[in-house]
Biopython code that builds the backbone (N, CA, C, O; Angstrom):
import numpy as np
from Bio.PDB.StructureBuilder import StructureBuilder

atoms = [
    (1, "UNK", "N", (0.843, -1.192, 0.000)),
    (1, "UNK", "CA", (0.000, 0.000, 0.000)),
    (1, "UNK", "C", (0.883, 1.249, 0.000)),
    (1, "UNK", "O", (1.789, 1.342, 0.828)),
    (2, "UNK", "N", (0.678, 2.104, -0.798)),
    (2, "UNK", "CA", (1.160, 3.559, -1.206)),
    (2, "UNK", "C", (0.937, 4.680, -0.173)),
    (2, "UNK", "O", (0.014, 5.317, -0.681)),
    (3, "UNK", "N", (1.235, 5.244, 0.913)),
    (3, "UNK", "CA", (0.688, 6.236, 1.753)),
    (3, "UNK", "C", (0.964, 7.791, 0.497)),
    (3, "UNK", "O", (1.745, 7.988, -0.434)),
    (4, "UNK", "N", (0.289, 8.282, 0.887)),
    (4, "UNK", "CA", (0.319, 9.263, 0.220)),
    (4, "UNK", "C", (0.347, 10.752, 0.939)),
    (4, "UNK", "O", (-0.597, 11.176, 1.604)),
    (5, "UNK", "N", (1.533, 11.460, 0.713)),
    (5, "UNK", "CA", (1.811, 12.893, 1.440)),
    (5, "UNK", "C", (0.803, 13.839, 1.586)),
    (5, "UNK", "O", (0.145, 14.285, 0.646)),
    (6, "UNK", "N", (0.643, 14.229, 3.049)),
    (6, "UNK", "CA", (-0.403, 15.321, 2.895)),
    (6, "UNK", "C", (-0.396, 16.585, 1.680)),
    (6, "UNK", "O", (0.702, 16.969, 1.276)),
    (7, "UNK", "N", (-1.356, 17.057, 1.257)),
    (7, "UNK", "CA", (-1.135, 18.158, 0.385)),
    (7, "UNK", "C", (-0.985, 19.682, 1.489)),
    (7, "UNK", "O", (-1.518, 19.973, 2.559)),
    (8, "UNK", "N", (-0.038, 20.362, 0.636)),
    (8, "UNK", "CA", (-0.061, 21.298, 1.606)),
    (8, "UNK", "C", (-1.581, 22.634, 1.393)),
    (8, "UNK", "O", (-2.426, 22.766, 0.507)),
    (9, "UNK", "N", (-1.337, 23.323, 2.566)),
    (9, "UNK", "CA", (-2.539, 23.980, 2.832)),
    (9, "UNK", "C", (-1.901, 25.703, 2.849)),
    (9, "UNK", "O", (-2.637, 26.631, 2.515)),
    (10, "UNK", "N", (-0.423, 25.930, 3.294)),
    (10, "UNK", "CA", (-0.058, 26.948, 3.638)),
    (10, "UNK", "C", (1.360, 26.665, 3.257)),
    (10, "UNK", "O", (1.713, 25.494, 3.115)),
    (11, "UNK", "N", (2.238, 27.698, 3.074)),
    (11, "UNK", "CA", (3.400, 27.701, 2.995)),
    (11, "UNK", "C", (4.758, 26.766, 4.030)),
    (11, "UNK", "O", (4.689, 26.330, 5.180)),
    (12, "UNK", "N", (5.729, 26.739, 3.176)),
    (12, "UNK", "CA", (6.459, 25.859, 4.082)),
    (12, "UNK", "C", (7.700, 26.387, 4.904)),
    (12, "UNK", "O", (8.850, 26.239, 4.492)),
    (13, "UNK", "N", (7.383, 27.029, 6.120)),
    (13, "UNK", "CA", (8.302, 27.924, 6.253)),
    (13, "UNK", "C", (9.775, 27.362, 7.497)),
    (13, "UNK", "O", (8.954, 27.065, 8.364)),
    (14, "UNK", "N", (10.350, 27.220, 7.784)),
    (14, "UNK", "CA", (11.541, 26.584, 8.768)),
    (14, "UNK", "C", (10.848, 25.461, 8.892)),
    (14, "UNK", "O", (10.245, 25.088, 9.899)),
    (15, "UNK", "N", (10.936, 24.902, 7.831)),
    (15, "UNK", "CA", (10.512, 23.285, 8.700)),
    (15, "UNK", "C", (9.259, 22.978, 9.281)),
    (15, "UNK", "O", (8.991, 21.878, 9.763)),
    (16, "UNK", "N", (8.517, 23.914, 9.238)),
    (16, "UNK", "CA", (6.984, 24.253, 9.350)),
    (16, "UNK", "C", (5.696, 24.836, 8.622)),
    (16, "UNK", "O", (5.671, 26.059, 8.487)),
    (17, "UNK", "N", (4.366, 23.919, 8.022)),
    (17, "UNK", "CA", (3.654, 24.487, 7.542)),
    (17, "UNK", "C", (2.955, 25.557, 8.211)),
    (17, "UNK", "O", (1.957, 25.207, 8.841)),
    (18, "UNK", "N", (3.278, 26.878, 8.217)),
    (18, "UNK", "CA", (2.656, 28.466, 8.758)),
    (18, "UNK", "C", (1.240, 28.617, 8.106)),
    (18, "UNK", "O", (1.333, 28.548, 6.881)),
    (19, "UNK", "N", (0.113, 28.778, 8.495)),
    (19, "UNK", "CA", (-0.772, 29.927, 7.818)),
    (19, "UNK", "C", (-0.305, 31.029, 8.206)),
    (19, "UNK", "O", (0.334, 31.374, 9.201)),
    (20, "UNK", "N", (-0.772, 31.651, 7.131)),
    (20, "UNK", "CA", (-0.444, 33.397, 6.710)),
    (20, "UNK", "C", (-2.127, 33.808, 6.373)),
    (20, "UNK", "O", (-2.670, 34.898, 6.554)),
    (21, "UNK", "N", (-2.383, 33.265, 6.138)),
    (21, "UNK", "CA", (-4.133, 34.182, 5.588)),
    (21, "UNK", "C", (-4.156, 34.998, 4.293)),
    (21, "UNK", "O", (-5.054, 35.646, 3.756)),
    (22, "UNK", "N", (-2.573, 34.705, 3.881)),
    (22, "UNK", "CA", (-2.477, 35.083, 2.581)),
    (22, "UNK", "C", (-3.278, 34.772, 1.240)),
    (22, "UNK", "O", (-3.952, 33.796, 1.568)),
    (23, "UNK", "N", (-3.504, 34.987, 0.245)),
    (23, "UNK", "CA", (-4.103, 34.925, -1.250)),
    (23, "UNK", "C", (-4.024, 33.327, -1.433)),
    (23, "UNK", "O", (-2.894, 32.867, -1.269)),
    (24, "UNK", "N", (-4.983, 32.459, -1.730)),
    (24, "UNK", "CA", (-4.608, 30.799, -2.228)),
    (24, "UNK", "C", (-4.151, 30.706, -3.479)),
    (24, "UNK", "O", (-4.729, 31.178, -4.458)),
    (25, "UNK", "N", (-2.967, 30.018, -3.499)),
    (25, "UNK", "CA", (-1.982, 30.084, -4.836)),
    (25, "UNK", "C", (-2.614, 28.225, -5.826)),
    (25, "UNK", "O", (-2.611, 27.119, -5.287)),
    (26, "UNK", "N", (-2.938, 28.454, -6.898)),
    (26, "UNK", "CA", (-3.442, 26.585, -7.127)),
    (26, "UNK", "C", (-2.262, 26.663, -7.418)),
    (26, "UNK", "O", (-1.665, 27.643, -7.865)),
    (27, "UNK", "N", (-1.645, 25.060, -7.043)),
    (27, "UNK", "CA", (-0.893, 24.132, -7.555)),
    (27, "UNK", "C", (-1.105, 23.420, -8.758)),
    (27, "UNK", "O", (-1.934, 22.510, -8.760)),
    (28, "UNK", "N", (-0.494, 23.696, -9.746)),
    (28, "UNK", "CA", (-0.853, 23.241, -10.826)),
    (28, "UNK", "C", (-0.181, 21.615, -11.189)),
    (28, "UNK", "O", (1.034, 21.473, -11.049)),
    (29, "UNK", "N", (-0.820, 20.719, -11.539)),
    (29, "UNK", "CA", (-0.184, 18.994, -12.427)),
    (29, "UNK", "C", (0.486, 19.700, -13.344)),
    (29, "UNK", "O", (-0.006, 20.680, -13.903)),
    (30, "UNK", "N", (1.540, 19.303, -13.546)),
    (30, "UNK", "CA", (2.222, 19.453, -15.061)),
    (30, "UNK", "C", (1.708, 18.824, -15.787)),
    (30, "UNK", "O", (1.602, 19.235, -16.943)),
    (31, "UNK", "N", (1.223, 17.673, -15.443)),
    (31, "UNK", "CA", (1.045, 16.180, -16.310)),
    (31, "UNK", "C", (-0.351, 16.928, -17.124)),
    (31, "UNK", "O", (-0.216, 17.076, -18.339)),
    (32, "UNK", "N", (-1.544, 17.352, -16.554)),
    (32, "UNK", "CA", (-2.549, 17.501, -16.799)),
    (32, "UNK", "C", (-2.950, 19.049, -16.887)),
    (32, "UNK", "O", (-3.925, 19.512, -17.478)),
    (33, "UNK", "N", (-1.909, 19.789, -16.116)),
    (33, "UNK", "CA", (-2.271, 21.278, -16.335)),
    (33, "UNK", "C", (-3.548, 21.544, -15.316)),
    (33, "UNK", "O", (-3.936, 22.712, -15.318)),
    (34, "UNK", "N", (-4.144, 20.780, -14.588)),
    (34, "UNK", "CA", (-4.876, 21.022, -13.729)),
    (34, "UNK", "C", (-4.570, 21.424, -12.236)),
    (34, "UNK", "O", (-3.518, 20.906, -11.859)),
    (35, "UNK", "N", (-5.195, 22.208, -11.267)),
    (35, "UNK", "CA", (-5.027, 22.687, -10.180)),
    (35, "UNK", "C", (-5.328, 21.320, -9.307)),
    (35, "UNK", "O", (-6.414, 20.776, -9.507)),
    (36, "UNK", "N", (-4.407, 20.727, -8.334)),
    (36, "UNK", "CA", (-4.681, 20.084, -7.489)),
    (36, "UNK", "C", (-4.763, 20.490, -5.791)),
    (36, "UNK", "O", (-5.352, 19.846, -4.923)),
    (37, "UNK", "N", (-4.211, 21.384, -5.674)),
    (37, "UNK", "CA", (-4.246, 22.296, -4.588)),
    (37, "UNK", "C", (-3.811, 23.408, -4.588)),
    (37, "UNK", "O", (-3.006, 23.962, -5.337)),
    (38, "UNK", "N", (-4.720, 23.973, -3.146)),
    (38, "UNK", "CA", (-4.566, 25.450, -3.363)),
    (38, "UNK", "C", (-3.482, 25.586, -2.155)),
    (38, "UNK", "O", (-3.278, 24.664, -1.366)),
    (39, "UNK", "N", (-2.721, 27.004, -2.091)),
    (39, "UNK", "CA", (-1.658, 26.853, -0.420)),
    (39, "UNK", "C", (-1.904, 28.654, -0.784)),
    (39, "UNK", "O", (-2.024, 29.391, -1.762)),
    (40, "UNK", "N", (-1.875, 28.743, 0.994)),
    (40, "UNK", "CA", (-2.089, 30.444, 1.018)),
    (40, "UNK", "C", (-0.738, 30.823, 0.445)),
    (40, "UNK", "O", (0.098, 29.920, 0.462)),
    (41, "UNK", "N", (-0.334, 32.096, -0.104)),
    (41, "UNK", "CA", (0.852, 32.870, -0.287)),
    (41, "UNK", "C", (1.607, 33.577, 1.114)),
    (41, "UNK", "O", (1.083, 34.118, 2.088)),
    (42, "UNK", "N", (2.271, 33.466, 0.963)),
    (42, "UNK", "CA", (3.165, 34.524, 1.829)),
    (42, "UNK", "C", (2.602, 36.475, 1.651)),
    (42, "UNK", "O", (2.565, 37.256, 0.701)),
    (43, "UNK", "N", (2.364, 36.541, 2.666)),
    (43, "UNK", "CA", (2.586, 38.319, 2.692)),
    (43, "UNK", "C", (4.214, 39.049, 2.845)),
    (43, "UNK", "O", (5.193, 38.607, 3.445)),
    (44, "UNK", "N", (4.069, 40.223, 2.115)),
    (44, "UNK", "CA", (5.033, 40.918, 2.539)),
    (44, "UNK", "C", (5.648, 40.634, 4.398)),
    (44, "UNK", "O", (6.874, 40.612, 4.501)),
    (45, "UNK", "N", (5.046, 40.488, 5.388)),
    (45, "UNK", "CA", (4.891, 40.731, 7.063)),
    (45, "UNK", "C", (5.627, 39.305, 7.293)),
    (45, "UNK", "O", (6.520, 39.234, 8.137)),
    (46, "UNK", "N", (5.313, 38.370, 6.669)),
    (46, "UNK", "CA", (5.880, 37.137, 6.719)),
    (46, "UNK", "C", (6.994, 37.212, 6.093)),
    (46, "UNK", "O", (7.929, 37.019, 6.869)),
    (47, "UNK", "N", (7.303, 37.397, 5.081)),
    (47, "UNK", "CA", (8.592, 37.267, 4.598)),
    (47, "UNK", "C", (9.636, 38.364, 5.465)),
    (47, "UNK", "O", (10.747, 38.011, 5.863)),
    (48, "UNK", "N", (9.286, 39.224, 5.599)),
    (48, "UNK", "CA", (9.852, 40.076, 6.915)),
    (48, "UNK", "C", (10.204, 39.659, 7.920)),
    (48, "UNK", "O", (11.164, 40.091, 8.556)),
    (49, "UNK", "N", (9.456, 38.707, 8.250)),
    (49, "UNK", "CA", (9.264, 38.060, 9.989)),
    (49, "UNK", "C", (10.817, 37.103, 9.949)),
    (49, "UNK", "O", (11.761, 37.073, 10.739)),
    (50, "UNK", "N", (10.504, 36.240, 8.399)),
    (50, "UNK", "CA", (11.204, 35.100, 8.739)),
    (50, "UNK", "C", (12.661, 35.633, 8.277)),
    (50, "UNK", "O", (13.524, 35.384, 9.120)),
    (51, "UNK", "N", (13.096, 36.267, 7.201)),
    (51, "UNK", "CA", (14.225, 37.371, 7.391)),
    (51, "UNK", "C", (14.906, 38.029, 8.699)),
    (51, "UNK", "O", (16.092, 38.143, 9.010)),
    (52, "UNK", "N", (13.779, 38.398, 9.316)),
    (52, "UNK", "CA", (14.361, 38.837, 10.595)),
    (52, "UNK", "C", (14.901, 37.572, 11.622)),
    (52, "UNK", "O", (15.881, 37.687, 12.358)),
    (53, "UNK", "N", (14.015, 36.288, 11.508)),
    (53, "UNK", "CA", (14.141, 35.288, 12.220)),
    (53, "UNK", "C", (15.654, 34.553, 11.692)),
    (53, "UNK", "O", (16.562, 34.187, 12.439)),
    (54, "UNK", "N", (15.621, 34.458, 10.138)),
    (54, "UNK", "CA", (17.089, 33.816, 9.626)),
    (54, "UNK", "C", (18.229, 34.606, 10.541)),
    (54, "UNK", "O", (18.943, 34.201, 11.458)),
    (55, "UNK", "N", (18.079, 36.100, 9.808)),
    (55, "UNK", "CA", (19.251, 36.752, 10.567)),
    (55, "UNK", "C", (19.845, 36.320, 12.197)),
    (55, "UNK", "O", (20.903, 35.782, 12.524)),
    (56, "UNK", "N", (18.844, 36.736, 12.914)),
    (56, "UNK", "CA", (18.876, 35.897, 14.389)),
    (56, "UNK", "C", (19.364, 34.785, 14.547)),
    (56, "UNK", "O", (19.812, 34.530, 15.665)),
    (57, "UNK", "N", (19.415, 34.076, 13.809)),
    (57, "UNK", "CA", (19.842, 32.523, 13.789)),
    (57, "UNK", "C", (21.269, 32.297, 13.324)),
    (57, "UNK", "O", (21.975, 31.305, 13.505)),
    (58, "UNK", "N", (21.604, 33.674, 12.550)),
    (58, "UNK", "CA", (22.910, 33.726, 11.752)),
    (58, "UNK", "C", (23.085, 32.865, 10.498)),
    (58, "UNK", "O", (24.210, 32.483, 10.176)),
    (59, "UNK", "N", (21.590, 32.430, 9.511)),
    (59, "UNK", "CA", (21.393, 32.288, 8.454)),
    (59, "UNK", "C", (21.950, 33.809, 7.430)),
    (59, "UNK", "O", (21.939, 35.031, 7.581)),
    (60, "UNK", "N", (22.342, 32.946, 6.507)),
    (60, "UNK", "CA", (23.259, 34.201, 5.361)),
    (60, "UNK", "C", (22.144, 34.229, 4.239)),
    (60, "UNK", "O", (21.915, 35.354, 3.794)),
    (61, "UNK", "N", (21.368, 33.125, 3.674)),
    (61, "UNK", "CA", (20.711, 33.341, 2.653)),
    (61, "UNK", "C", (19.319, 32.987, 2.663)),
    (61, "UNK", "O", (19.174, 31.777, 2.834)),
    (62, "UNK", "N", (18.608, 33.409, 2.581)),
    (62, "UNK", "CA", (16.733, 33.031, 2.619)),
    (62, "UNK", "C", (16.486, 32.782, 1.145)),
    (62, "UNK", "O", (16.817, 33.615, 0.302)),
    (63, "UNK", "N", (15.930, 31.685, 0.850)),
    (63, "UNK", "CA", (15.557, 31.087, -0.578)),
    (63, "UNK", "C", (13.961, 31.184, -0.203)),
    (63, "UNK", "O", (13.334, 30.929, 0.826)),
    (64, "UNK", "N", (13.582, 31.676, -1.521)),
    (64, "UNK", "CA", (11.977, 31.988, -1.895)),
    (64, "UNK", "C", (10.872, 31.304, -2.950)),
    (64, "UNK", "O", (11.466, 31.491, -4.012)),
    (65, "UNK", "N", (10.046, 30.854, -3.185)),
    (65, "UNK", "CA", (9.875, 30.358, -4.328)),
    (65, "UNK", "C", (8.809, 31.427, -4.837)),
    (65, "UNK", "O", (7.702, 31.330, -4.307)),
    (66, "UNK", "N", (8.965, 32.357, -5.714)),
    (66, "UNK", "CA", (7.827, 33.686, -5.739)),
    (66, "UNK", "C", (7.621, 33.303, -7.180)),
    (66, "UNK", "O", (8.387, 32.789, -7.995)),
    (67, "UNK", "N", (5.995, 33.815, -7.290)),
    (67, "UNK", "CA", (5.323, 33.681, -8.505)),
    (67, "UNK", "C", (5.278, 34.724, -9.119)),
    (67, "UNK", "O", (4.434, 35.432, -8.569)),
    (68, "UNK", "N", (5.737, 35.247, -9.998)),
    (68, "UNK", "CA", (6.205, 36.435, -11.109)),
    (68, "UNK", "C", (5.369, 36.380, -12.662)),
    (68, "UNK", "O", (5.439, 35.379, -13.376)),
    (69, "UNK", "N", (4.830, 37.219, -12.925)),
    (69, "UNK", "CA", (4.698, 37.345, -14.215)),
    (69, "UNK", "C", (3.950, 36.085, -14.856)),
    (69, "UNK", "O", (3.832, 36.016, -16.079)),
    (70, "UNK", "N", (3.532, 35.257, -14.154)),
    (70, "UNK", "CA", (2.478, 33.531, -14.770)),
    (70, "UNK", "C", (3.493, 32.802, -14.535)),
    (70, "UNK", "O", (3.456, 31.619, -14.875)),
    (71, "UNK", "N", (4.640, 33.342, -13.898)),
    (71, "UNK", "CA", (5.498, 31.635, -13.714)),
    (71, "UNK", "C", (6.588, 31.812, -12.588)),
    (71, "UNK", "O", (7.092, 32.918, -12.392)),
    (72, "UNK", "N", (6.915, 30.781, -11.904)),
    (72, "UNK", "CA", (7.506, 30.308, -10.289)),
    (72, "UNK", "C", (8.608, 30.423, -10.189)),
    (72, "UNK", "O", (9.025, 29.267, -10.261)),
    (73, "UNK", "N", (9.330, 30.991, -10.078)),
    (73, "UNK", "CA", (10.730, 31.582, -9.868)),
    (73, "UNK", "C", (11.529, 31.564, -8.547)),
    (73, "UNK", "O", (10.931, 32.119, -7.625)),
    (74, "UNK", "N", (13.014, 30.942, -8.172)),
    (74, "UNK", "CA", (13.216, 30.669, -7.142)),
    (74, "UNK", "C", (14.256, 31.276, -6.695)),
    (74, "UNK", "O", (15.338, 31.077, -7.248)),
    (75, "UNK", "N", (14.124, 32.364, -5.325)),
    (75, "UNK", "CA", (14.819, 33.675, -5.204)),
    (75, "UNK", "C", (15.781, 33.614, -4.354)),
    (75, "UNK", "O", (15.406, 33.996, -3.245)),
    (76, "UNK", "N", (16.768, 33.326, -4.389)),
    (76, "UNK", "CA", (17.861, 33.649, -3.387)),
    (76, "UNK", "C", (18.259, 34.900, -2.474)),
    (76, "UNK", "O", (19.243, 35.443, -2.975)),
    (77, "UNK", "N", (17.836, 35.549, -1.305)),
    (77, "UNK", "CA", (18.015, 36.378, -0.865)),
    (77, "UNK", "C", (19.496, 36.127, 0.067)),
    (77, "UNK", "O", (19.858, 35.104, 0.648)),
    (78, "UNK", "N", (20.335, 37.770, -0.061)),
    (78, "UNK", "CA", (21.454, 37.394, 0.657)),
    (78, "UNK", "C", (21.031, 38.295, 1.699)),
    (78, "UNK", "O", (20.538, 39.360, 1.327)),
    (79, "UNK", "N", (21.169, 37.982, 3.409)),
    (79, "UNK", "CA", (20.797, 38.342, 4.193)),
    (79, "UNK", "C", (21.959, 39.597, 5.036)),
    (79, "UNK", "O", (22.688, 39.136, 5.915)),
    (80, "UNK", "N", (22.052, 40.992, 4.740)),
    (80, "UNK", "CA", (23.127, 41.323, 5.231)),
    (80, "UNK", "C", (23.296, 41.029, 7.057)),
    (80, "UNK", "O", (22.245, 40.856, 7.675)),
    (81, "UNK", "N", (24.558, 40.990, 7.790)),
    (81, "UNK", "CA", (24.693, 40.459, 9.478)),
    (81, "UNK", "C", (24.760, 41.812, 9.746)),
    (81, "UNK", "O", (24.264, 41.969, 10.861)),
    (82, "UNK", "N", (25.226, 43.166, 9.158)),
    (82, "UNK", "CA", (25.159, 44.576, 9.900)),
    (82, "UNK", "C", (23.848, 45.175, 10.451)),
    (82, "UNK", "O", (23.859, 46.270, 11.015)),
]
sb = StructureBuilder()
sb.init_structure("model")
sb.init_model(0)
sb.init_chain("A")
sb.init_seg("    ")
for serial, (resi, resn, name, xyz) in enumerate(atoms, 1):
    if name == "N":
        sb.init_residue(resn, " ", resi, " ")
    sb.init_atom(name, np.array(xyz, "f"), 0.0, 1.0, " ", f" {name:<3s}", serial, name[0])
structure = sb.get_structure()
C-alpha cells in the first residue's frame, strides 16, 4: 500500500507548515495542467518576519519560491549580518 503525502494547505516555512491568511496560490499537475491544490501565499509581514528570524539565527541566505509574471521563480536572498 502507497501512503500518500499530505497536500499542503499553507506555505512551508523553517521546517513548518505556517498559515499566513495570505491569497490561495493553485498548484498546478504538469502532467494535466490542472489545479490540485490550493496553499495560502506569503505576505510581505511574513517574509519580513522570517528574514528577521534567519538573521537571528545567523542564516546568510533566505531562498523563496515567488510567482512572477504567470510563472515560479526561485529567489535567493542574501541576508546582510550589519
Amino acid at each position: 500500500m502507497q501512503s500518500r503525502m499530505p497536500l499542503p494547505h499553507a506555505p512551508f516555512i523553517d521546517g513548518q507548515t505556517r498559515a499566513t491568511g495570505g491569497e490561495p496560490i493553485a498548484l498546478i499537475n504538469p502532467a494535466t495542467e490542472e489545479p490540485f491544490a490550493h496553499v495560502e501565499s506569503a505576505k510581505p509581514d511574513d517574509i519580513d518576519k522570517q528574514i528577521k528570524e534567519a538573521k537571528t539565527n545567523g542564516y546568510r541566505v533566505v531562498t523563496l519560491l515567488v510567482f512572477r509574471s504567470g510563472d515560479y521563480r526561485w529567489v535567493a536572498l542574501r541576508i546582510d549580518q550589519s
